[in-house]
N, CA, C and O atoms as a Tinker XYZ file with bonds, in Angstrom:
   280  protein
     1  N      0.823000   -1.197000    0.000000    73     2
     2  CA     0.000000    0.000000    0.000000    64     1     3
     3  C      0.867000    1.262000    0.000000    63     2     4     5
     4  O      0.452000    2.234000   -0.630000    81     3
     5  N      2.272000    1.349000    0.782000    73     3     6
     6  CA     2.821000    2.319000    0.887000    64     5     7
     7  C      3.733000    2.689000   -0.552000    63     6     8     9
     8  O      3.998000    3.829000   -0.934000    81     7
     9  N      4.019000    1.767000   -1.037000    73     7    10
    10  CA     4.371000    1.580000   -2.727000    64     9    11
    11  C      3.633000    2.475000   -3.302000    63    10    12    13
    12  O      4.110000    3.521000   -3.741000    81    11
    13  N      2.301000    2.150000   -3.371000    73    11    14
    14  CA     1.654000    2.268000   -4.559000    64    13    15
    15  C      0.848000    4.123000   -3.913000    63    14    16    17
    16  O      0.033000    4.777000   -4.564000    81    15
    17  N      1.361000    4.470000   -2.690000    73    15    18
    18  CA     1.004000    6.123000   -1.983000    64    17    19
    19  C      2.394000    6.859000   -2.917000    63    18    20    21
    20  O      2.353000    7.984000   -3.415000    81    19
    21  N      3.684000    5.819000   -2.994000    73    19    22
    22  CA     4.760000    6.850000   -3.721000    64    21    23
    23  C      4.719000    6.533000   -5.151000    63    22    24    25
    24  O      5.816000    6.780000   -5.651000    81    23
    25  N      3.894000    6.092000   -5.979000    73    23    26
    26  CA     4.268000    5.495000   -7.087000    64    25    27
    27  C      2.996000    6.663000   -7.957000    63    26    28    29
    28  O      3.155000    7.112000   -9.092000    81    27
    29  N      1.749000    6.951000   -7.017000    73    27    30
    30  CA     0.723000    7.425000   -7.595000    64    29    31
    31  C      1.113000    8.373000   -8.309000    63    30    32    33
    32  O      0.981000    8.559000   -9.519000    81    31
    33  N      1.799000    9.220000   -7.204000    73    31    34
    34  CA     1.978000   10.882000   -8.418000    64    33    35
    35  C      2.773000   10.803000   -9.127000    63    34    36    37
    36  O      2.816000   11.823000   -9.816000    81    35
    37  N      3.650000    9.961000   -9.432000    73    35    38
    38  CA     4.797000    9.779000  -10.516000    64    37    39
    39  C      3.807000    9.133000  -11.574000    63    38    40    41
    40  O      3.999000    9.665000  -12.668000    81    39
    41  N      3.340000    8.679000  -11.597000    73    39    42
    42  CA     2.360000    7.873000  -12.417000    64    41    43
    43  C      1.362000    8.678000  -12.755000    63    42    44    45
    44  O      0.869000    8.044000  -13.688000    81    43
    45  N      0.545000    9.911000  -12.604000    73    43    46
    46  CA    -0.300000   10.661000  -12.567000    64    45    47
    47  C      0.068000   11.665000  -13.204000    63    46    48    49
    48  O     -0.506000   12.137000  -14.185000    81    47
    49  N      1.486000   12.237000  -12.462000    73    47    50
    50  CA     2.344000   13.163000  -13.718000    64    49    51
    51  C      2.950000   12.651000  -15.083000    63    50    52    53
    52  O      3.229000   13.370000  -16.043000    81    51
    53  N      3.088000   11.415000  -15.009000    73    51    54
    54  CA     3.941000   10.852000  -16.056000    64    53    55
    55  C      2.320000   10.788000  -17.349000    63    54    56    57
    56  O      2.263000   10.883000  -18.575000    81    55
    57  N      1.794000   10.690000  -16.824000    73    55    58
    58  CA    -0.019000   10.745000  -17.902000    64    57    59
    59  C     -0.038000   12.123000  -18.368000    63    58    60    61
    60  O     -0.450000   12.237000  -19.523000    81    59
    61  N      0.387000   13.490000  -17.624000    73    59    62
    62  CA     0.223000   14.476000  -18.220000    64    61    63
    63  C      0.377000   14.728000  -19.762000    63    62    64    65
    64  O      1.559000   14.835000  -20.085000    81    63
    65  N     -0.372000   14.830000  -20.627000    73    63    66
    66  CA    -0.315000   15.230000  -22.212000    64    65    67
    67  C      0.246000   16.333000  -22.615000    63    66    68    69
    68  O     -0.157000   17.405000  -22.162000    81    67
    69  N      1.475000   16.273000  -23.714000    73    67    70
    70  CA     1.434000   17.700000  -24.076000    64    69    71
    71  C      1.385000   18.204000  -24.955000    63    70    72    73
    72  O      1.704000   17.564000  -25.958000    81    71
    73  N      1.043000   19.364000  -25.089000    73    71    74
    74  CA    -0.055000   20.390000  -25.755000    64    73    75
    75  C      0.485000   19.894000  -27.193000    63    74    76    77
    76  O      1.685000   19.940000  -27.463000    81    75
    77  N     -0.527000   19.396000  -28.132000    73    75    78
    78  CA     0.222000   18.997000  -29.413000    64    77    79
    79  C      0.443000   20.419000  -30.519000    63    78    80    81
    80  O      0.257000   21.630000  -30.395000    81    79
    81  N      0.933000   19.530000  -31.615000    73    79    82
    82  CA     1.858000   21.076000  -32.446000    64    81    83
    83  C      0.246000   22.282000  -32.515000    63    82    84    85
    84  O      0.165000   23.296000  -31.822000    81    83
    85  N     -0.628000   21.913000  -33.300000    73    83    86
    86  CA    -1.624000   22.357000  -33.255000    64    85    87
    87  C     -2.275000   23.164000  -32.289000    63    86    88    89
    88  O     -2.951000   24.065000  -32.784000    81    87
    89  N     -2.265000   23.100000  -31.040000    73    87    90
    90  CA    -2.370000   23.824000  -29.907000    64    89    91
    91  C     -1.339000   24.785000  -29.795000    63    90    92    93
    92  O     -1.546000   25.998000  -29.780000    81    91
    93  N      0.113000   24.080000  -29.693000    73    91    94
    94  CA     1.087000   25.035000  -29.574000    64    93    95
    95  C      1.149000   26.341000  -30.573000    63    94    96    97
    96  O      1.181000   27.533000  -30.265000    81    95
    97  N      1.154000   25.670000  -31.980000    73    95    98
    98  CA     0.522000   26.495000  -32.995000    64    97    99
    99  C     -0.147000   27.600000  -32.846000    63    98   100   101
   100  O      0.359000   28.677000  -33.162000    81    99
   101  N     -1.365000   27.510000  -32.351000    73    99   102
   102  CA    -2.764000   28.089000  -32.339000    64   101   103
   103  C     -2.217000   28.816000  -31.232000    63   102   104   105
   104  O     -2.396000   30.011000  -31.468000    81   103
   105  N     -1.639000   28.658000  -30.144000    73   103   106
   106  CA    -0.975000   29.324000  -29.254000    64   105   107
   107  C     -0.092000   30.491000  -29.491000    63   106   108   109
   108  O     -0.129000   31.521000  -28.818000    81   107
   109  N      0.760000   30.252000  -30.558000    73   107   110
   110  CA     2.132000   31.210000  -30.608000    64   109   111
   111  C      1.180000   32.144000  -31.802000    63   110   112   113
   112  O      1.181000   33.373000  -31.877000    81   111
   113  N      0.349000   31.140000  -32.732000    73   111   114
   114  CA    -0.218000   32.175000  -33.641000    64   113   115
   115  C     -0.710000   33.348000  -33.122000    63   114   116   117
   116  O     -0.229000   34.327000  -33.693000    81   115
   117  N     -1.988000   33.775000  -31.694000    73   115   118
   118  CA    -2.575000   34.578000  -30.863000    64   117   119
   119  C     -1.649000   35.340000  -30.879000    63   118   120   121
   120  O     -1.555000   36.220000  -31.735000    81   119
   121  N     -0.613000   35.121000  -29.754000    73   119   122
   122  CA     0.504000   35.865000  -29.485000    64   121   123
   123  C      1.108000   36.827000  -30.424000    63   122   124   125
   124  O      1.424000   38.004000  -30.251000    81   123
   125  N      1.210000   35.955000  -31.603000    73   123   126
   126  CA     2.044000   37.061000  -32.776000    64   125   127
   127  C      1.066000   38.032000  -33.288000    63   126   128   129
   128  O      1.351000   39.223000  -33.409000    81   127
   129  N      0.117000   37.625000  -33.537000    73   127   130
   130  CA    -1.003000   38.249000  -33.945000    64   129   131
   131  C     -1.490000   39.652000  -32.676000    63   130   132   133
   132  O     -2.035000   40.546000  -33.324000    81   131
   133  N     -1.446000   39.898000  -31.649000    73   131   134
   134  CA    -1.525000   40.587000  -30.536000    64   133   135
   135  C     -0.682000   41.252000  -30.611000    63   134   136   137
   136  O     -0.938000   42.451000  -30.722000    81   135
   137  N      0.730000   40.814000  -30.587000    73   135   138
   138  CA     2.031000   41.618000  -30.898000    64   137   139
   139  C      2.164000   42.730000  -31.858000    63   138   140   141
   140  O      2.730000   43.821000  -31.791000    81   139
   141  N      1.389000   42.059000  -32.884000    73   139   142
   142  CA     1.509000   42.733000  -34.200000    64   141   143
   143  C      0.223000   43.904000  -33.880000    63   142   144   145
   144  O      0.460000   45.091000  -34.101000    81   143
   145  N     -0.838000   43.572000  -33.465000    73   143   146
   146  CA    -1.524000   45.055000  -33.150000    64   145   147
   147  C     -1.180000   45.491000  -32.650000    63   146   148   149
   148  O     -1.180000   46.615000  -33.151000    81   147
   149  N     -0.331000   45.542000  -30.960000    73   147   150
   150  CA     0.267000   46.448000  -30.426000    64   149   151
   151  C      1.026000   46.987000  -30.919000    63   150   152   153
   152  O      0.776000   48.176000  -30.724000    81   151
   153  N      2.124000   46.860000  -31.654000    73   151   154
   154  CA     2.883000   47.149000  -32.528000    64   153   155
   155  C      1.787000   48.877000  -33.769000    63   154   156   157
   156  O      1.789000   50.073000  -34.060000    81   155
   157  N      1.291000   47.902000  -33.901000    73   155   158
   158  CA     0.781000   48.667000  -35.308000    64   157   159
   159  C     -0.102000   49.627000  -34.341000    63   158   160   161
   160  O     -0.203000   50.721000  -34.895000    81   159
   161  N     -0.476000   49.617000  -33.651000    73   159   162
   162  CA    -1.416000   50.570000  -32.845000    64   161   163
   163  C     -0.390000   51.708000  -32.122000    63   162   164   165
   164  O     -0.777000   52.847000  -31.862000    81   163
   165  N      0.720000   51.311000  -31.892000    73   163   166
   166  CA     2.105000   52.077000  -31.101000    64   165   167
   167  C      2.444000   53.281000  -32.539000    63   166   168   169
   168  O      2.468000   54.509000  -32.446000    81   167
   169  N      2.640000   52.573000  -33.607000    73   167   170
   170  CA     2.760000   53.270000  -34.818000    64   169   171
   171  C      2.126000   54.488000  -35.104000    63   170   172   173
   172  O      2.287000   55.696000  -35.280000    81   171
   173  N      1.109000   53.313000  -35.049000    73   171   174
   174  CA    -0.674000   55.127000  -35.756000    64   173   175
   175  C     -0.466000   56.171000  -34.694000    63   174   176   177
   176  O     -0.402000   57.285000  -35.214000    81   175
   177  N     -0.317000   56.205000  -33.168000    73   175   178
   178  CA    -0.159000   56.917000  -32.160000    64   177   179
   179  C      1.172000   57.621000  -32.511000    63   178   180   181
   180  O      1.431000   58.777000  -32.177000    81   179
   181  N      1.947000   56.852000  -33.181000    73   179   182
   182  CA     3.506000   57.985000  -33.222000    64   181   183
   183  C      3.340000   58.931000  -34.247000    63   182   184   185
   184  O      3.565000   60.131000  -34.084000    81   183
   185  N      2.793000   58.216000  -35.741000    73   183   186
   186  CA     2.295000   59.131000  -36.612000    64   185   187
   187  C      1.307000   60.246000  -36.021000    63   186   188   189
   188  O      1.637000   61.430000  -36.085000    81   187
   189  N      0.068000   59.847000  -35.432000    73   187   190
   190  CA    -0.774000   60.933000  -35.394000    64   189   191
   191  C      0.007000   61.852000  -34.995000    63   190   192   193
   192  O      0.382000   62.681000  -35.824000    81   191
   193  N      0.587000   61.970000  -33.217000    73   191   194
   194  CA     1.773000   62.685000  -32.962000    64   193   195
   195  C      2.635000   63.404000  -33.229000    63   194   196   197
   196  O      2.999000   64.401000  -32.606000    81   195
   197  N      3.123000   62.888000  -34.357000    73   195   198
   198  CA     4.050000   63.601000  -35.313000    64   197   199
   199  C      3.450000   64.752000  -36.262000    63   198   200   201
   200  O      3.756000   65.923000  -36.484000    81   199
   201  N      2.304000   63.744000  -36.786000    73   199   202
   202  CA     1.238000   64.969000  -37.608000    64   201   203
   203  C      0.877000   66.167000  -36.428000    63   202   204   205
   204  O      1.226000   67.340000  -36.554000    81   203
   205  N      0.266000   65.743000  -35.500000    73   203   206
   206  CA     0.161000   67.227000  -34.797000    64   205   207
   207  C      0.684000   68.433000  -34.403000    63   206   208   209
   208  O      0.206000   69.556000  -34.239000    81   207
   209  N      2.825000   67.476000  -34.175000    73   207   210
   210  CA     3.171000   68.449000  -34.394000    64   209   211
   211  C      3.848000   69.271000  -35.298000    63   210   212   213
   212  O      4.520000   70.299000  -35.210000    81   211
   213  N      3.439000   68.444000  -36.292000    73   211   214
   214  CA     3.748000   69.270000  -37.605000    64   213   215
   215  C      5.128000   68.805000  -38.349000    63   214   216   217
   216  O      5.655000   69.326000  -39.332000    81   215
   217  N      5.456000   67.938000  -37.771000    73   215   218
   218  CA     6.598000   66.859000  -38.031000    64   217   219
   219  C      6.299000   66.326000  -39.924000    63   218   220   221
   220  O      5.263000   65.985000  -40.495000    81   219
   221  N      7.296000   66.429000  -40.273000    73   219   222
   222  CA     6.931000   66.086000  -41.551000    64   221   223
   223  C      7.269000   64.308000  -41.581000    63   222   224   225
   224  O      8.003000   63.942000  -40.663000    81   223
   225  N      6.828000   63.290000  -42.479000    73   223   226
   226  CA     6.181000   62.239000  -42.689000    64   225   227
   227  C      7.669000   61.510000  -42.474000    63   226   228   229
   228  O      8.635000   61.940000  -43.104000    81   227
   229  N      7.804000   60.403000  -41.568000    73   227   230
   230  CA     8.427000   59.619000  -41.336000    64   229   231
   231  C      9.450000   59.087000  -42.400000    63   230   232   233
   232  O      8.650000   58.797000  -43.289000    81   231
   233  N     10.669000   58.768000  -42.899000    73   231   234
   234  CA    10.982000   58.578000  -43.991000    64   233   235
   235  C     10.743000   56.593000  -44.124000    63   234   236   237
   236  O     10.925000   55.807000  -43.195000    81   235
   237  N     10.486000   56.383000  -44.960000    73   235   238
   238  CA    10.446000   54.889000  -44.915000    64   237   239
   239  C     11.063000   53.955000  -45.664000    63   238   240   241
   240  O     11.798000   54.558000  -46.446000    81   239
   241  N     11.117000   53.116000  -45.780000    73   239   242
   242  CA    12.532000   51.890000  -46.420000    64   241   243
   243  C     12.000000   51.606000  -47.810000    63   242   244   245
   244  O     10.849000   51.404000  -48.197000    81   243
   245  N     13.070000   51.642000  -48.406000    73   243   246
   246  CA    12.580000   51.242000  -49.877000    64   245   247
   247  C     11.809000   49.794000  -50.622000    63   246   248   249
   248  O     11.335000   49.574000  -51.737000    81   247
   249  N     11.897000   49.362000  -49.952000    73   247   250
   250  CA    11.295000   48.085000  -49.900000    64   249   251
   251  C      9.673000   48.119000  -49.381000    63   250   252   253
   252  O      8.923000   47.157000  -49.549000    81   251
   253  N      9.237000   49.453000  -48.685000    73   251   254
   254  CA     7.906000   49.665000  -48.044000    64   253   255
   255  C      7.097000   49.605000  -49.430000    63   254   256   257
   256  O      7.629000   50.005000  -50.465000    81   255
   257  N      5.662000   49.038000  -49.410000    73   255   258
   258  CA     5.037000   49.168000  -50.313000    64   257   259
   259  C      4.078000   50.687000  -49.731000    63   258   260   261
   260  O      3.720000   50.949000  -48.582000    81   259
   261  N      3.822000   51.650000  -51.277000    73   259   262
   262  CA     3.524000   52.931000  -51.056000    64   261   263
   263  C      2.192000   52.961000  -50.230000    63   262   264   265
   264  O      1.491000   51.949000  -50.206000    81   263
   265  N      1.850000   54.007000  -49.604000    73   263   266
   266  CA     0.407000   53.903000  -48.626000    64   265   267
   267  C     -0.397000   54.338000  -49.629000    63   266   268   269
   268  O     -0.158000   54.829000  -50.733000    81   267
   269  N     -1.364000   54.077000  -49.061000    73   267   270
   270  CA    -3.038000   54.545000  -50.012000    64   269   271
   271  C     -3.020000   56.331000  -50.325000    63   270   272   273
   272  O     -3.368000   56.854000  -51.383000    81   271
   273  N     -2.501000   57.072000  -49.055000    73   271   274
   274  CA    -2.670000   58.117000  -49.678000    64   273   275
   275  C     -1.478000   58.738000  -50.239000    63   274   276   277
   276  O     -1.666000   59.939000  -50.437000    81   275
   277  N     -0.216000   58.296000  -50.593000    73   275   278
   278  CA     0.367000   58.682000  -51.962000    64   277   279
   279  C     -0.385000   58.970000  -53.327000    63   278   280
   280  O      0.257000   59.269000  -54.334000    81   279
């Protein structure tokens, strides 16, 4: 009986499942995706900013594809 009191939780943890790719996936996808609005929301706030104070337009990388209002 005293065996099987030390054997339980090793045996109970050893059953724990883990999270398959798909979960993990679906996991890191959220994350990046969240990141990326904060991100892009940090942006529009620096632009508006800049527009207010009269800051002329950020210069951007040549590789940027042009914005809508070009």
């Amino acid at each position: 009986m005293r065996r099987a009191a030390i054997l339980l939780p090793l045996l109970l943890a050893a059953c724990h499942q883990e999270p398959s790719f798909d979960e993990r996936y679906d996991k890191a996808a959220k994350e990046i995706d969240a990141r990326a609005k904060a991100m892009d929301a940090d942006i529009a706030e620096s632009e508006k900013a800049a527009q207010a104070a009269g800051l002329p337009e950020a210069a951007k990388p040549a590789t940027a594809p042009p914005s809508s209002g070009e």
